[in-house]
N, C-alpha and C positions, 0 to 999 in steps of 0.2 A: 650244325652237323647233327643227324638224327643218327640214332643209335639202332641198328637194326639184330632182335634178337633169332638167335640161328638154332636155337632149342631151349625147350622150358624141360624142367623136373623139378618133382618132388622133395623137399630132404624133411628128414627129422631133426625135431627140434626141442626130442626128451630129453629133461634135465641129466643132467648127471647124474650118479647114485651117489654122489658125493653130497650132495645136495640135505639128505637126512639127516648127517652129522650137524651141519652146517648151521642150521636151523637149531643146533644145542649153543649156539654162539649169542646167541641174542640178548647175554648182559640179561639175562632175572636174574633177581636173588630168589631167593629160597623161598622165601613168602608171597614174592608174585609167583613163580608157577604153579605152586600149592593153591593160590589164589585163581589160575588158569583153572585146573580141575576141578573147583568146587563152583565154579560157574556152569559145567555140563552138569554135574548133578544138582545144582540148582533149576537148569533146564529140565530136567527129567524127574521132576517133583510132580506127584499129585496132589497129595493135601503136605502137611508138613515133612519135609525130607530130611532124617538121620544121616550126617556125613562124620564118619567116622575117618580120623588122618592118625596114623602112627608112624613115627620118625625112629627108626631101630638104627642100630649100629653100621647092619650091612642093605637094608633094604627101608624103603617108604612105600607104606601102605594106604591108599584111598579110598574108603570105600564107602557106599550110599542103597539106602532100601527104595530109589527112586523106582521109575518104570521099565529102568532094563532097554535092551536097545536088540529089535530083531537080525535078521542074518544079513540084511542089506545095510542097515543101518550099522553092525558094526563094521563092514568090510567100507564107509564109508569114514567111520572115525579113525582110517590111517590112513585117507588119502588124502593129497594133501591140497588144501583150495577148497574140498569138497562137503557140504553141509547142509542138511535137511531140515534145519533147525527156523523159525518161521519170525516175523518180525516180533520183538518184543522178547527173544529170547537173550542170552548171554554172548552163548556161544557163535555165532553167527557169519564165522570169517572161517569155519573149517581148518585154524591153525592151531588151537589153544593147546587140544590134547598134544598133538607130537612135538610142538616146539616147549610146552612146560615139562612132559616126560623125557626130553635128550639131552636140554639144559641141566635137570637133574642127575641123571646116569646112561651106560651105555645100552642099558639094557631095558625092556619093557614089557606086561602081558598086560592085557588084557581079559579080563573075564566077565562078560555081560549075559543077563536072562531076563527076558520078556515078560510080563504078567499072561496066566494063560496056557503059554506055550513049557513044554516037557522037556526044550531044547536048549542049553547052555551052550555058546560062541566062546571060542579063547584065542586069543591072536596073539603070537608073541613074536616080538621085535628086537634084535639082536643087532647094532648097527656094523658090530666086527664082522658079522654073516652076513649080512644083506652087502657092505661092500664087497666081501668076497666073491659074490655070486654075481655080482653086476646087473642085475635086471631088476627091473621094475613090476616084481610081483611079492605076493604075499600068500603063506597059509595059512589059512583059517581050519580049527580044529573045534567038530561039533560035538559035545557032549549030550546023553538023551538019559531020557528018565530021571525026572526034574519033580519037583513040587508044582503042577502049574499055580499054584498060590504064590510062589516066590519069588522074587521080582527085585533086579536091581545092579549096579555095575562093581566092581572090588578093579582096581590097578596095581600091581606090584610093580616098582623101579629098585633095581636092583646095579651093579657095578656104579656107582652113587661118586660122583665128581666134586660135592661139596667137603668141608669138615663143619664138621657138629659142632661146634663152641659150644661153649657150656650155657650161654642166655636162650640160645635158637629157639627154641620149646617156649620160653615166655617172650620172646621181639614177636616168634609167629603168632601167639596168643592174641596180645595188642594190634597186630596188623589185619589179623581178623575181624577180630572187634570192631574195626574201623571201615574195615572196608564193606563186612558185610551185617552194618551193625542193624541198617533198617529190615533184612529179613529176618534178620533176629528179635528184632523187637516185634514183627508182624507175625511173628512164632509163623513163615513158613519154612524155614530150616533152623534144625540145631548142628552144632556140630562140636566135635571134643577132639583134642591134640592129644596125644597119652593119656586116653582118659582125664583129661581136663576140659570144662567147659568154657567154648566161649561164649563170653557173655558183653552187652553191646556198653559203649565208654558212654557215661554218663557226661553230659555238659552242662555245666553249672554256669545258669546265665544271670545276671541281677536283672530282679524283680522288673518286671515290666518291659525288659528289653524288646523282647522277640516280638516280632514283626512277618505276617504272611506278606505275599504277594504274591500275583498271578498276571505275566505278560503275553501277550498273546502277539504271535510274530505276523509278518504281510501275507506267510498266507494259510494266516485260522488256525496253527496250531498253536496251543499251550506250553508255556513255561512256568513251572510251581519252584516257590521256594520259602527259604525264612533268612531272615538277616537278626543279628541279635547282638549283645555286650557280654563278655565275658564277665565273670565275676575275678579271676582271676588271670591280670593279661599274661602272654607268652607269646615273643617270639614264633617259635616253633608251631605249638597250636593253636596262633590266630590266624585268619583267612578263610576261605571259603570253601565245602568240600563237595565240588562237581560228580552229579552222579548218571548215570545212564540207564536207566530200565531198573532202578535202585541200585544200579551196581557201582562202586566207589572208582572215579577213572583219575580224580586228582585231588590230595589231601592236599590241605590247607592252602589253598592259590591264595595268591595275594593278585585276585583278581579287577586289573583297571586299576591298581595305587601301586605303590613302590611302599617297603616296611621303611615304616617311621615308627620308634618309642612310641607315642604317641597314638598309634593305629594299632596297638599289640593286643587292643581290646575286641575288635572286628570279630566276627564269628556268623554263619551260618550255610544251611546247604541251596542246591540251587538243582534243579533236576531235567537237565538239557537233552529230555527223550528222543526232541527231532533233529537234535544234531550230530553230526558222524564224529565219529572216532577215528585214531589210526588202527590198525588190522590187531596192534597190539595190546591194541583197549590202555593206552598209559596215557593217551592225551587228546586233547578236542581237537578237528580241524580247524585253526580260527582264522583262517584266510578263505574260510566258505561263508558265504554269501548272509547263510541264515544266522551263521554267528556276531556277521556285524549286527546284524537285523536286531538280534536279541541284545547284543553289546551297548548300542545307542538308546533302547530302552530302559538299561538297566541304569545306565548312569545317575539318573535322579534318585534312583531306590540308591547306590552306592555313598552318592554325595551326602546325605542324609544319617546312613551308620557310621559314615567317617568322621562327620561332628558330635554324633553321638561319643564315640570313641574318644575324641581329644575331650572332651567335656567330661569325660571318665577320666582319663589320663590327667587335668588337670584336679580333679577332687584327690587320686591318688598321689599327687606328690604336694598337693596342699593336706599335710595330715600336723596336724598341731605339736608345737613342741611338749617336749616330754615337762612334767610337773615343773624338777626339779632346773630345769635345762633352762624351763620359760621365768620360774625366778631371778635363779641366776642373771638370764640377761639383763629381764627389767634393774634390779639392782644395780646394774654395772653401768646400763644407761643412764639411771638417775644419778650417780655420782660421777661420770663423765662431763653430764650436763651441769651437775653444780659444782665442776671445777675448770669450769670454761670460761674465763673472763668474759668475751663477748656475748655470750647469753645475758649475763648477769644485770645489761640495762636496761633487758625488757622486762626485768623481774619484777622493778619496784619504778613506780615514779618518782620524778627528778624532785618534787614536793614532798618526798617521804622519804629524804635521803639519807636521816639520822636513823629511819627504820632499816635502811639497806645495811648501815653498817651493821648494828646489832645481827639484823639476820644472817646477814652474809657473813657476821664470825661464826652463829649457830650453823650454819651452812657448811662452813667449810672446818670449823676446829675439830680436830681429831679428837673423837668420845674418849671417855675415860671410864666416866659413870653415866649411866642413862637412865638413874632413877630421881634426879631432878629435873628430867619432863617425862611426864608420864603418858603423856599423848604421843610424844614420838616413841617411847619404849613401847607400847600396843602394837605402833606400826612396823616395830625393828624384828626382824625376825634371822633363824640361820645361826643364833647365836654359837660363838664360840666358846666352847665349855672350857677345852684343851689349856691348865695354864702356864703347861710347860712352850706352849705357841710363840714363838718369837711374834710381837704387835707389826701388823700392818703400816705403812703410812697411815692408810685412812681406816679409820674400826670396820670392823665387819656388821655393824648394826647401819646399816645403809640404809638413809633418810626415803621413805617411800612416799614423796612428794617434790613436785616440783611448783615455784611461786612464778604467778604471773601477777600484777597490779598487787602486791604485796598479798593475793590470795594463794593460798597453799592448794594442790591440785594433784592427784594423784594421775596414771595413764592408763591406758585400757586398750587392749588388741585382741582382732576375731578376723577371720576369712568370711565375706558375705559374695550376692551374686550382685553387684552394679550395673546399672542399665547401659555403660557406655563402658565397650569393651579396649578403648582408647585410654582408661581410665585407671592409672595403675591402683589409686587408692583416694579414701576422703578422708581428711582427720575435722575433727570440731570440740568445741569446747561448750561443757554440759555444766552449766554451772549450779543445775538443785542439787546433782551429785558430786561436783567438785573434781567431775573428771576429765580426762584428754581423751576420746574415741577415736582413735583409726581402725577406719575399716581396708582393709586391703580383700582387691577384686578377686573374683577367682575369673571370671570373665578376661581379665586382662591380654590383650592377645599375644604379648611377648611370653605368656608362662607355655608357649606354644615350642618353644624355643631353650627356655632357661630351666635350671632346676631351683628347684626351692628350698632352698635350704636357710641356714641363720644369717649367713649374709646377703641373702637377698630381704630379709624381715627384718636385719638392723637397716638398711640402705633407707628405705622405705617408710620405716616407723619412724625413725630420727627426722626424715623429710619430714611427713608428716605431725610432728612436735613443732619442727623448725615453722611449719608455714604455722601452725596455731599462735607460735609465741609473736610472730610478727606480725599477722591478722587483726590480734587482740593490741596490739602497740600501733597501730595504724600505720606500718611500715609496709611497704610493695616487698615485691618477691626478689630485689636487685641480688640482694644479697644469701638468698637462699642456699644455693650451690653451696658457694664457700664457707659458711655457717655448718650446713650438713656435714659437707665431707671436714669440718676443723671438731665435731662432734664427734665424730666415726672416729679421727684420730685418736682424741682420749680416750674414746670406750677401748679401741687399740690397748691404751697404754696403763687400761684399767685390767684388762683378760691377761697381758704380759705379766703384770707384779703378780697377780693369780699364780699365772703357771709358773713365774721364778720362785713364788715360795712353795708351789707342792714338790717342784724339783729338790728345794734343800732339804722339806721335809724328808724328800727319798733319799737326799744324800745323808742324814740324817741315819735313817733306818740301816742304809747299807755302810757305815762307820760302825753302827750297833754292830751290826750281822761279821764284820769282819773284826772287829775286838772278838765277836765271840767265837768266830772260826779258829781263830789264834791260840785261844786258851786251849792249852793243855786238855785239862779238865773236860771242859766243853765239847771236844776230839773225843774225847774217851765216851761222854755220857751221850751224845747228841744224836738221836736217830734218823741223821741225814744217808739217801742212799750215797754209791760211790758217784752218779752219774751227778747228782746236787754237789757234793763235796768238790768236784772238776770243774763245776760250773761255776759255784761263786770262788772258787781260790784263780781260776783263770781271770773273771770282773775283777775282782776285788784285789787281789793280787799283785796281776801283770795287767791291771786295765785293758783288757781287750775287749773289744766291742762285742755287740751280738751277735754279729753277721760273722767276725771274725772268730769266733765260739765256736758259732754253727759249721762254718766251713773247716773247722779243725777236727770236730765230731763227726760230721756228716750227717746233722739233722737241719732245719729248719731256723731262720732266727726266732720266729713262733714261739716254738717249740723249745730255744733257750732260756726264752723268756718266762715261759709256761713255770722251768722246773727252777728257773732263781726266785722265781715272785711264790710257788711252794716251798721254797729252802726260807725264804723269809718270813714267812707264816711261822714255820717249823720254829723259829729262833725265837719268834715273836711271843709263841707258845700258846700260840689259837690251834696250832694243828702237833704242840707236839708233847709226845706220851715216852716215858723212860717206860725203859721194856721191866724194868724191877716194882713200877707203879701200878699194883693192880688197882687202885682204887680208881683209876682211870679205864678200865677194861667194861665190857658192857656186862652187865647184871648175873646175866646166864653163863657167859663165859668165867666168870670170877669163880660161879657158885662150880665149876665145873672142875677149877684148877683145883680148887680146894679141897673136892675130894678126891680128886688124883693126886693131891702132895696129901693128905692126911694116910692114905692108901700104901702110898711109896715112900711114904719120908721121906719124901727129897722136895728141893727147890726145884721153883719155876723154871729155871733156868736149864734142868737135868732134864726136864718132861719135855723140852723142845730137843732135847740131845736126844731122848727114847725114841720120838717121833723121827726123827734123822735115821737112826738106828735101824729103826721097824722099817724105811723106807729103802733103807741099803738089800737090808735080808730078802724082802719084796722083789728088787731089784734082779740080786744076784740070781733067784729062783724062777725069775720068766728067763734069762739069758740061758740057764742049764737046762729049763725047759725044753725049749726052740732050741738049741743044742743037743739034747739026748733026741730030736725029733725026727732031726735030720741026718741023727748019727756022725756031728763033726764034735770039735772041743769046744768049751767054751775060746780058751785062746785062739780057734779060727774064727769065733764071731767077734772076740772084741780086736782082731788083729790089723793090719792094713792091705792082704791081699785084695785083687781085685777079681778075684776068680767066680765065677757062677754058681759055682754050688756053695761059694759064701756066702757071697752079696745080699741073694734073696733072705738065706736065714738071720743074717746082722740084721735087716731093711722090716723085718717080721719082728724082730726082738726090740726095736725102736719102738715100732709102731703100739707096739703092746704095752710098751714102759709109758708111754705119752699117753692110749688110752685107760688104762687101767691103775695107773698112780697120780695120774694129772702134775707130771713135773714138766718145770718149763723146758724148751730146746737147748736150752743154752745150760741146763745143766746135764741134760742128757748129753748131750756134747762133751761136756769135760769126762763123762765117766766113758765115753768111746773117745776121747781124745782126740776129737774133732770141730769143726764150725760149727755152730749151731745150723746157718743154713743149710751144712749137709745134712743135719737130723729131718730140716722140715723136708727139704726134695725127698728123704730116704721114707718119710708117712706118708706126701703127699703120693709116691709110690704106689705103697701100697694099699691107700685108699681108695686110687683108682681101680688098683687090680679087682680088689673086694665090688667096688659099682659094678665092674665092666661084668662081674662073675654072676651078679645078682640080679642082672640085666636078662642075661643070658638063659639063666635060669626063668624067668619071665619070661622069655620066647618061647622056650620049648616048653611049658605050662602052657 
């Protein structure tokens, strides 16, 4: 059945005028629209362009000394679709000005002028007006008698839809910096936020990373970039930063991988001139044609920083243990392994049995004195001085050798690169030096995976002993496993009796600490604050835990911890000073008291009472102040009405005692008879009011 039509017409198919709002919808933040406008003045640069951005209370100001825009050109930067602007420029889609000016407020002028011309353009946009009027036109208002030397565009946004947080001024700083860090560095635009400069983020790459390249697509045009290693991995700012005409369209892609730990190293930029964008300049098209073109290129340049990258990632979490840490363990090793029955028969030959026993007492008898062998005293280190130490099972002078064929043999560990990354480690036995070498891989491909830490170094090192001891015995590897891990077990049960004596050690100290909370005496002399004196009588006391501390305080179990292990110092008397000891006081301050009490004949203890005193009189004299100021009593500032023509004078007479005495909240609180936090809301008050005044004053300057 054919459709037969019986009249044709025309309709319109102009947007709505609803449509300008509309376009404020589009999800920027703050930093991309601000980012939208300094792309048209970056188009309208002839040698370096000044863009000047100020973020005021009630209005944002953009302004640039580029080339100004004539009477056509600006009655086309509020149309919308519409742009003159030629390839290679920023602005290019005719949307950036109106959709970054509506996103920010309701309101907008324009004011541009030409190099030349005598004429100044101003166009102002009002979207409460333009829907009122319903039509799709605009005025334009021409200014004349102009500098024709002067040249260049200013935007005021004014009824402003964001709120200022207090970082905005430094997040915009940084997002600048980034996005438009290469014309910054090409010195052709500068540009300052509240007279701040931005200046371009330094990337700090190790030595020799960074890598050019240039691919060239199917058809002929160029893609430039750099691939490189951070020095310092991050999440956040590894990956790759896509740009367009130098313009920043995507920070840190993790382009072609997926984040791995291991890839946090990745870094560099990539300059995809011939590839489009969306309208909104946020992201590449990459379902066009030319992006796979250039995608299947890049892969080998990708594959390539990705091993660089785990090859960094594994150097950084192979970082060797610390001095004391790497003692300790070998120590703990060596006497795990010579208190392991089954090691014990690879020690000595079955010919040299009457040597096993002798050694194997020297081996295993708990030291007493170590100066009837003087070769193993050289090797014994750590010593314990302490002789109030309740004795170990085994001494702490830990034999720093281990016997194979009745030779004594010390052990030795390093991170090297192994040619065979299958290879978790090699151990051997060096006998001009008498030592055990394991070398553990960095190569190894499971560190791809694992972290590195001591139990991965004991697993490993112990194997590694284990295969020497039975290499050198001419035993196969049947029993390796179970040898290892019955090793690992006593080192176990050597790091245990460790930590169950530094435990009694602490229960030790905190028996000290609680005899001495107890004394009378101690109470009276002891300059614990209250919040220490709550802390250890609740431990020590009523045995409550940390967490249950914290949760009865409302701090932190940290934070409990912080102020009992200070309260024990204090007892200990590393940290603690009787307030009647000057001899303890520093130099200046002694020489100080001395002639303040020679002056006043009085004790120390009065001159902290004058100082209290001086602080009252102070006090009371800003309160009567700000009282006679405002013409109320004092009794209406320190009172509890909530009335307006109090609030402000009480909220001024805080604020004055905190800056100009420096007392804490919390006592300024007791002397208004309040929370401390209402002292801080009552300054941070009017702290603000003082910025917002001083602000202000800056404007109309």
């Amino acid at each position: 059945m054919s459709l037969e039509f019986i009249k044709k017409e025309r309709i319109s198919i102009v947007p709505d005028v609803s449509l300008f709002a509309k376009l404020g919808n589009a999800n920027y933040t703050v930093s991309e629209a601000i980012s939208e406008l300094i792309d048209n003045s970056i188009d309208a640069r002839e040698d370096t362009v000044n863009i000047n951005i100020k973020i005021l209370k009630n209005k944002v100001i953009v302004e640039d000394n580029g080339k100004g825009m004539n009477k056509e050109e600006a009655i086309n930067s509020v149309i919308l679709g519409k742009s003159s602007k030629k390839t290679g420029d920023l602005g290019y889609f005719g949307m950036g000005l109106k959709t970054a000016c509506m996103s920010l407020g309701k309101k907008f002028i324009v004011q541009t002028k030409k190099k030349g011309s005598t004429e100044k353009y101003c166009i102002n946009f009002d979207i409460e007006e333009w829907e009122k009027n319903n039509k799709w036109d605009q005025q334009i208002n021409i200014l004349k008698q102009y500098n024709v030397n002067d040249s260049g565009t200013k935007i005021y946004i004014t009824k402003l839809k964001f709120n200022q947080h207090k970082n905005l001024i430094e997040s915009l700083l940084i997002h600048l910096s980034e996005r438009f860090g290469v014309f910054i560095s090409n010195k052709e635009v500068k540009i300052k936020v509240n007279n701040k400069e931005v200046k371009p983020l330094e990337v700090k790459l190790v030595d020799n990373s960074k890598q050019n390249f240039v691919i060239t697509l199917n058809n002929g045009k160029k893609i430039t970039g750099w691939t490189g290693i951070l020095e310092k991995g991050s999440q956040e700012k590894s990956g790759f930063n896509l740009y367009k005409y130098n313009r920043l369209i995507r920070a840190h892609e993790k382009l072609g991988y997926h984040y791995h730990p291991s890839k946090m190293w990745i870094t560099g930029e990539i300059h995809l001139d011939p590839l489009p964008v969306t309208h909104n300049k946020r992201e590449f098209i990459n379902n066009d044609p030319l992006f796979a073109d250039f995608f299947n290129k890049f892969k080998n340049i990708l594959k390539k920083v990705i091993e660089e990258s785990q090859n960094k990632n594994k150097e950084e979490k192979i970082k060797d243990l610390p001095q004391q840490v790497k003692e300790t363990f070998k120590n703990n090793l060596l006497e795990a392994l010579n208190n392991f029955d089954e090691i014990k028969e690879f020690s000595f030959p079955s010919n040299q049995q009457s040597k096993k026993d002798d050694d194997g007492e020297e081996f295993n008898k708990e030291r007493r004195e170590t100066t009837n062998n003087p070769t193993k005293n050289n090797e014994n280190n750590n010593i314990n001085k302490n002789k109030d130490r309740t004795p170990k099972k085994f001494s702490q002078n830990k034999d720093k050798f281990i016997t194979i064929n009745s030779e004594k043999y010390k052990f030795e560990f390093e991170w090297t690169n192994l040619d065979d990354d299958k290879k978790s480690k090699e151990s051997f036995l060096d006998p001009s030096t008498k030592t055990i070498m394991i070398f553990l891989n960095k190569k190894y491909k499971l560190l791809d995976i694992l972290n590195v830490d001591l139990l991965y170094m004991i697993f490993y090192i112990a194997e590694g002993i284990i295969e020497v001891f039975l290499r050198e015995s001419g035993q196969t590897n049947d029993k390796l496993v179970y040898l290892r891990d019955g090793v690992i077990k006593k080192l176990a049960e050597v790091y245990s009796e460790d930590i169950t004596l530094k435990i009694k050690e602490k229960d030790e100290n905190e028996i000290e600490a609680y005899n001495h909370l107890m004394s009378t005496k101690n109470k009276e002399e002891m300059l614990l604050t209250k919040n220490e004196k709550l802390c250890l009588s609740m431990r020590l006391e009523k045995g409550m835990t940390l967490q249950e501390i914290g949760n009865h305080l409302k701090i932190t179990r940290e934070r409990v911890r912080q102020i009992i292990n200070k309260s024990l110092l204090k007892i200990e008397g590393k940290k603690y000073i009787k307030s009647q000891e000057l001899k303890e006081l520093k130099t200046e301050e002694k020489n100080i008291i001395k002639d303040i009490t020679n002056i006043y004949g009085t004790s120390t203890e009065k001159i902290y009472n004058l100082k209290t005193q001086e602080l009252e009189i102070e006090t009371k004299r800003i309160i009567e102040d700000t009282a006679n100021a405002y013409g109320i009593s004092v009794e209406n500032i320190m009172g509890k009405s909530r009335e307006k023509k109090y609030v402000l004078p009480r909220h001024i007479a805080i604020y004055r005692i905190k800056k100009e005495l420096d007392i804490s909240f919390s006592e300024i609180g007791k002397m208004f008879k309040r929370d401390h936090t209402t002292m801080i809301s009552a300054f941070k008050k009017i702290d603000t009011l003082l910025d917002e005044q001083y602000k202000k004053c800056n404007e109309e300057h």
